[in-house]
C-alpha positions as CSV (number, residue, x, y, z in Angstrom):
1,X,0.0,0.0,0.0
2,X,2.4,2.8,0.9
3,X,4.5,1.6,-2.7
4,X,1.2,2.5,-4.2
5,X,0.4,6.0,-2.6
6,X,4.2,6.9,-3.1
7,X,4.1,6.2,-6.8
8,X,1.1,8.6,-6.7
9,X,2.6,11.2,-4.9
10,X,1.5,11.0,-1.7
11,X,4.7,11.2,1.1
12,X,4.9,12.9,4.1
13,X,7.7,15.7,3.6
14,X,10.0,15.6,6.3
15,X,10.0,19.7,6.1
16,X,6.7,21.4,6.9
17,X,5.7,19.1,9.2
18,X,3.1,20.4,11.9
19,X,1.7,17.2,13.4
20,X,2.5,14.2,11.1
21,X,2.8,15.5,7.7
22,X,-0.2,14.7,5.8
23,X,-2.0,17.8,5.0
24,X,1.3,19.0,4.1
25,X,1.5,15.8,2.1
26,X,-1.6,16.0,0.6
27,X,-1.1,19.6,-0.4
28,X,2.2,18.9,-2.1
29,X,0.4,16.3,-4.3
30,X,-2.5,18.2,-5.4
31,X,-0.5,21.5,-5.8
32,X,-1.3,23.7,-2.6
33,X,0.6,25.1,0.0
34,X,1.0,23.7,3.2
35,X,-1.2,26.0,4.9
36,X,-3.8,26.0,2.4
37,X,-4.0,22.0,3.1
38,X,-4.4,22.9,6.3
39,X,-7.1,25.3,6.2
40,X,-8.9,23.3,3.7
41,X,-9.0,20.7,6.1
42,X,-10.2,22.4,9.0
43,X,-13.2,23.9,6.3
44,X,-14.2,20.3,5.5
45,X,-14.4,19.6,9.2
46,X,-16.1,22.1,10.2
47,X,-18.5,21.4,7.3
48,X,-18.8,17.1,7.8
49,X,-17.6,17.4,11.0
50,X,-15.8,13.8,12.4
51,X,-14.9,12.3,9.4
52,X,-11.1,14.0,9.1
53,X,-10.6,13.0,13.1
54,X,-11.0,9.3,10.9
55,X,-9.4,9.7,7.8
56,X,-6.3,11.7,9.5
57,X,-4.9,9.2,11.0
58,X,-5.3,6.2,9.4
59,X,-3.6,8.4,6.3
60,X,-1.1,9.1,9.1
61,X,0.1,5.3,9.1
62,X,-0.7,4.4,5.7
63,X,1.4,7.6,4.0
64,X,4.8,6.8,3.7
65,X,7.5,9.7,5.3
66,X,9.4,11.2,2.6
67,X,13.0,9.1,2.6
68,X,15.8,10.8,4.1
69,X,18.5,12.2,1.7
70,X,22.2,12.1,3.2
71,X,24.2,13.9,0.3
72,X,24.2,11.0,-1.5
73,X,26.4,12.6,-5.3
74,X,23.4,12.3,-8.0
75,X,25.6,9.0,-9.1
76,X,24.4,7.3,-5.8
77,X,27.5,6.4,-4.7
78,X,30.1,7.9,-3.3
């Protein structure tokens, strides 16, 4: 499962983080900002509310975190 939503773009970033990453996620895949994520998210909840308290975190543990990048050379090895 998380091979399949991190060939469709969905990953945690490791920067922009505020709780686990996936508003931040889900706005880098559909082209928003961070904080537009956000407050679209909040919007929805206030508008269906309980749904997102749901959804949140099982997207939580099914989103994969972005991998870590060392300064690996663009060769990938060193």
């Amino acid at each position: 499962m998380q091979d399949y939503l991190r060939q469709q773009g969905l990953v945690r970033p490791r920067q922009e983080r505020v709780l686990g990453g996936v508003c931040a996620g889900l706005g880098r895949r559909f082209g928003l900002k961070p904080w537009t994520a956000r407050l679209l998210f909040v919007i929805v909840l206030m508008l269906i509310p309980g749904s997102q308290l749901i959804i949140y975190p099982i997207l939580w543990l099914l989103m994969p975190s972005e991998p870590r990048h060392y300064g690996v050379p663009a060769g990938g090895t060193f």
